[in-house]
N, C-alpha and C positions, 0 to 999 in steps of 0.2 A: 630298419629292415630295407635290405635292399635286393633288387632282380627283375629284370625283365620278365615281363610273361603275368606278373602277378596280379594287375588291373582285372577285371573283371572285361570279358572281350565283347567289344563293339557289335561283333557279327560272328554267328554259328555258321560256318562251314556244313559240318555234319551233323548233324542231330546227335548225340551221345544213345540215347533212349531206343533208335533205329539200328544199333548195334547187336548183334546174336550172338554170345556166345556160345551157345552150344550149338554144333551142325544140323543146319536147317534139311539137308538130305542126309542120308546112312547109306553108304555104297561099298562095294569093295574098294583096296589100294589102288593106284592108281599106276600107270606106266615106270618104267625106271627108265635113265636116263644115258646115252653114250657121252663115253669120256672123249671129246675131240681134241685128244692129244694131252695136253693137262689140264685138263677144266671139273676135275673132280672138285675143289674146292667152291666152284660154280653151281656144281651138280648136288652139292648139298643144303648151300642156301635156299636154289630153286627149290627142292622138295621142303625145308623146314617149313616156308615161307605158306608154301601150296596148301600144308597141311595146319597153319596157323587158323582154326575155325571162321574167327569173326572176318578174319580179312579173306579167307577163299568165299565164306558165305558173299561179301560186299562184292570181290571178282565174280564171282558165279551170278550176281545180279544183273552184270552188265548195264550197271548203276553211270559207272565212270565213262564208255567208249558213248555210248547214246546221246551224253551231254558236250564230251568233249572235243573244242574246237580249237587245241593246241596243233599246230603245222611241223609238221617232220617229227622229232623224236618225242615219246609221250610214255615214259615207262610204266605209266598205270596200265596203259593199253596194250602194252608189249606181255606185261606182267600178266593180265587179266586172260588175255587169247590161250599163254602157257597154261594156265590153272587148266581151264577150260580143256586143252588139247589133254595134259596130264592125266585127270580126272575121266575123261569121256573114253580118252580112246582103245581101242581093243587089243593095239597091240601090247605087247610086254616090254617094250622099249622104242625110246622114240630120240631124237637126235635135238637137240635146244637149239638148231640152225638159227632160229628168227631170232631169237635171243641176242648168241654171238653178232648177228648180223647187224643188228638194230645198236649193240656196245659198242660199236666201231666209230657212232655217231660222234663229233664234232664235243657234241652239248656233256658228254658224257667227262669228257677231258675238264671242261670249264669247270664242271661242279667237282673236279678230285682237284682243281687249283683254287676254287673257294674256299670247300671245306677242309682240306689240308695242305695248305701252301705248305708249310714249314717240311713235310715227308722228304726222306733224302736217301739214297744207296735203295737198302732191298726192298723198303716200306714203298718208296717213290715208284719200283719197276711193277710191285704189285697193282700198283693203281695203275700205271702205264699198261698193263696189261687190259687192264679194264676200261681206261679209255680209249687204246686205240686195237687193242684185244688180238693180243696175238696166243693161238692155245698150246701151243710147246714151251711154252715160260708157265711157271709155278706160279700160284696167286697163295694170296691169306684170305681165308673163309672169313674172319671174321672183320677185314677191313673192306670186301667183298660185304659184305652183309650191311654195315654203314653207310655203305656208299649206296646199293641200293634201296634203302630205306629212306636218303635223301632226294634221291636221285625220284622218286616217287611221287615223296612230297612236295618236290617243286612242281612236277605235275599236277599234283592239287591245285597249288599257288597259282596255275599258268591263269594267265588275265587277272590276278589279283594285287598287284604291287604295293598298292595304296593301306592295303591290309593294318592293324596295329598288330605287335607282338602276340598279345594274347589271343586274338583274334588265326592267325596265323597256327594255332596249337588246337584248332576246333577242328584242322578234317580228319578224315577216316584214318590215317596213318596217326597222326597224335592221338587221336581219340583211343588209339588201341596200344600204342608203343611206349607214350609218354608218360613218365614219370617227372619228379619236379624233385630236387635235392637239399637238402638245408643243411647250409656251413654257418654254425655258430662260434663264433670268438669271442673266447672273454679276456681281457685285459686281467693279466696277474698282478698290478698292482694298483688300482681301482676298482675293478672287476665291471667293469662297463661290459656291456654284452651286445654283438655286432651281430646281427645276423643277417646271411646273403644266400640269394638261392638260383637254382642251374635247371634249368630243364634238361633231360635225361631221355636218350632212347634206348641204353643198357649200361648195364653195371658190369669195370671192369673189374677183377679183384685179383690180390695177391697171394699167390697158394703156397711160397715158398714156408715150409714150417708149418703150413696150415694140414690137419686131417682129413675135414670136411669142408663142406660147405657152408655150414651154419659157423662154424672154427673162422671160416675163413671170411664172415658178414659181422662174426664181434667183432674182427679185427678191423673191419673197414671203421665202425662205426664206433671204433675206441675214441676217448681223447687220446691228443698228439698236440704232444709241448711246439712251439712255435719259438725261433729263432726272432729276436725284436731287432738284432741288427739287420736282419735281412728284409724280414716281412711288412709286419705289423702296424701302423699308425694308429696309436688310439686317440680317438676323435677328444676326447675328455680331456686325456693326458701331455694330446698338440706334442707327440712325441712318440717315437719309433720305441716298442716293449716288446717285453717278454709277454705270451699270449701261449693259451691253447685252445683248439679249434676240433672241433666235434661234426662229423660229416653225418645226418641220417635219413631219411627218406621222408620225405617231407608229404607228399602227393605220392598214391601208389599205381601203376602203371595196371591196364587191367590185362598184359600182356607182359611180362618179366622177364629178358635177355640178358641173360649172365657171361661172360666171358671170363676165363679162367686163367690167369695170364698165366702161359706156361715159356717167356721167355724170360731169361735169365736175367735181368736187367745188368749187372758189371759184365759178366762172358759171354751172352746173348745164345746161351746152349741152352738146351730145351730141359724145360723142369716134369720128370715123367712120372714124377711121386704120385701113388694114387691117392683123389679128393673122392671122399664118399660122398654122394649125394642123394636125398630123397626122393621122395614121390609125390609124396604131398609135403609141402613148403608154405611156414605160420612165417609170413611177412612181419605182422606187429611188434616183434622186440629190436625190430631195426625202423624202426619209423620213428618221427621226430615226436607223435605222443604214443605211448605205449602202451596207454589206456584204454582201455575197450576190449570191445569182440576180437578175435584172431581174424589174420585177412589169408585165407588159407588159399595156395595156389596147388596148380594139379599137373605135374612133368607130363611135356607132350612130343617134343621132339631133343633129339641129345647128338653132337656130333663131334666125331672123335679122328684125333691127327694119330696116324700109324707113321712112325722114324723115329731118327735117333738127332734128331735136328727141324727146329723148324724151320728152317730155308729148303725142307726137301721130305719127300715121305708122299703120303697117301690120305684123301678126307673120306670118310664114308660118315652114313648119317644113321637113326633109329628115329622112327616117327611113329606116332598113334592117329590112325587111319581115323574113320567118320565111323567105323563096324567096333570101335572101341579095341583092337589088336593091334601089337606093336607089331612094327615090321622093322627088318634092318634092312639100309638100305645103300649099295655097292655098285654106287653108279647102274649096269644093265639091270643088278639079280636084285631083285626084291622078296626076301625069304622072312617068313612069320616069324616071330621069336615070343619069350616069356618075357616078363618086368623083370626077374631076377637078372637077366642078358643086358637089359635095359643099366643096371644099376649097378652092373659093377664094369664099366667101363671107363678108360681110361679119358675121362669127357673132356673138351677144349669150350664147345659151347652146351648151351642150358637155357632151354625155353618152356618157362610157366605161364599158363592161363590160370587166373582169376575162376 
């Protein structure tokens, strides 16, 4: 068995236990957001995120700015002020100025050339926008969404270098986002069995041919025959084999971000087929033991790409407020809707709570 992260960590970060999932206040929704110029795909992360329980409850603490003695850029702090401004304020729309203002930072570029050197053409200009944020260029909500989730938890990290792996997976950001992945390979002619594991801040999946959602979580967690010229070394066998390799969720995230890949991977045209998806989501037949209690998750926020391409179009979001009511949510308008609005939308992302 192998993977990072699996040691048992030297030092807790955050307490797991200090975590809420359910909203500590019940208020109405909260402000809707202006589009400065194309930053709808900004505009919906921000609100997913706001209305994400355990992490608005942890921002609304003001848990993170009290302690924190990071200098110049701090997206916990940047993030936390938003919730706060979102949630409180009276008007019906409010501008994300500090936001953008704060992306344009230096620090913001470095971690989209950590965590995705390899990005290149439209992927690269996305994050280019995000690091040096220009808002008449197109972004990707959900590479946008990465990037801020990392972008976070290096905030956490700030003074912590020395950190171990596992250790590193204790703050409030892992605590809620993390999940951990288990890639088993078994040699087809020994049957030796390799297992390796990935920590995880969402799952992307393949929808092309897929129905649903649940259609489209067998398929992740199908075996898949393995090329031995290419891949595989079996440790036993001291020789490159044939193998198949079995992906399932090893550790379950108490926060679940699905991303629905709707690009085409040969012609990179947008795949518009509708995925049905639930409400309430039984995690257990995709985990790595299938045994037990169901691990049942609860749809709380859903955000959907409007075009005929994804290099172009429109993001608007659906969130479930702290008053238990969905609302859809269109950058300024923020309008009530039913679950049935909820659920038959053409989703790109997908965010379950535990």
């Amino acid at each position: 068995a192998i993977g990072k992260g699996m040691n048992p960590p030297q030092k807790i970060i955050f307490p797991p236990e200090k975590i809420c999932m359910d909203w500590r206040q019940k208020r109405r929704p909260g402000a809707g957001l202006y589009n400065l110029g194309s930053t709808c795909y900004l505009n919906v992360i921000l609100q997913c995120l706001t209305y994400t329980p355990p992490l608005a409850n942890y921002l609304l603490s003001r848990q993170h700015s009290r302690f924190c003695r990071q200098q110049g850029f701090c997206m916990m702090c940047i993030m936390e002020a938003h919730v706060r401004k979102v949630l409180f304020s009276s008007a019906s729309a409010i501008r994300p100025r500090a936001v953008i203002r704060d992306l344009r930072c230096k620090q913001f570029r470095v971690l989209q050339q950590v965590f995705f050197p390899s990005l290149r053409g439209e992927l690269l200009t996305s994050f280019l926008v995000i690091g040096e944020f220009r808002p008449d260029i197109p972004g990707d909500a959900y590479e946008f969404l990465r990037c801020t989730l990392s972008a976070m938890q290096r905030a956490c990290l700030s003074g912590s270098s020395d950190l171990d792996t596992s250790s590193q997976g204790t703050t409030i950001i892992h605590q809620i986002f993390r999940g951990i992945l288990r890639s088993r390979v078994t040699c087809l002619s020994c049957k030796t069995v390799s297992d390796f594991y990935m920590a995880f801040l969402d799952v992307l999946l393949k929808i092309k041919g897929a129905s649903s959602l649940t259609t489209a979580l067998e398929e992740f967690v199908k075996p898949k025959q393995m090329d031995g010229r290419k891949c595989f070394k079996c440790s036993k066998c001291e020789k490159k084999v044939a193998a198949s390799k079995r992906v399932t969720i090893y550790h379950e995230p108490r926060v679940l971000t699905v991303c629905l890949g709707r690009a085409d991977e040969r012609s990179s045209r947008k795949i518009s087929q509708v995925v049905e998806y639930p409400e309430f989501l039984d995690l257990r037949p995709y985990m790595s033991d299938t045994a037990g209690e169901p691990l049942l998750y609860s749809l709380y926020a859903v955000v959907v790409h409007s075009g005929h391409t994804c290099l172009e179009g429109h993001f608007f979001c659906y969130t479930k407020a702290s008053n238990g009511q969905w609302y859809k949510m269109n950058d300024v308008t923020v309008d009530s809707c039913g679950i049935h609005t909820v659920l038959g939308q053409q989703a790109y992302l997908l965010f379950y709570a535990r």
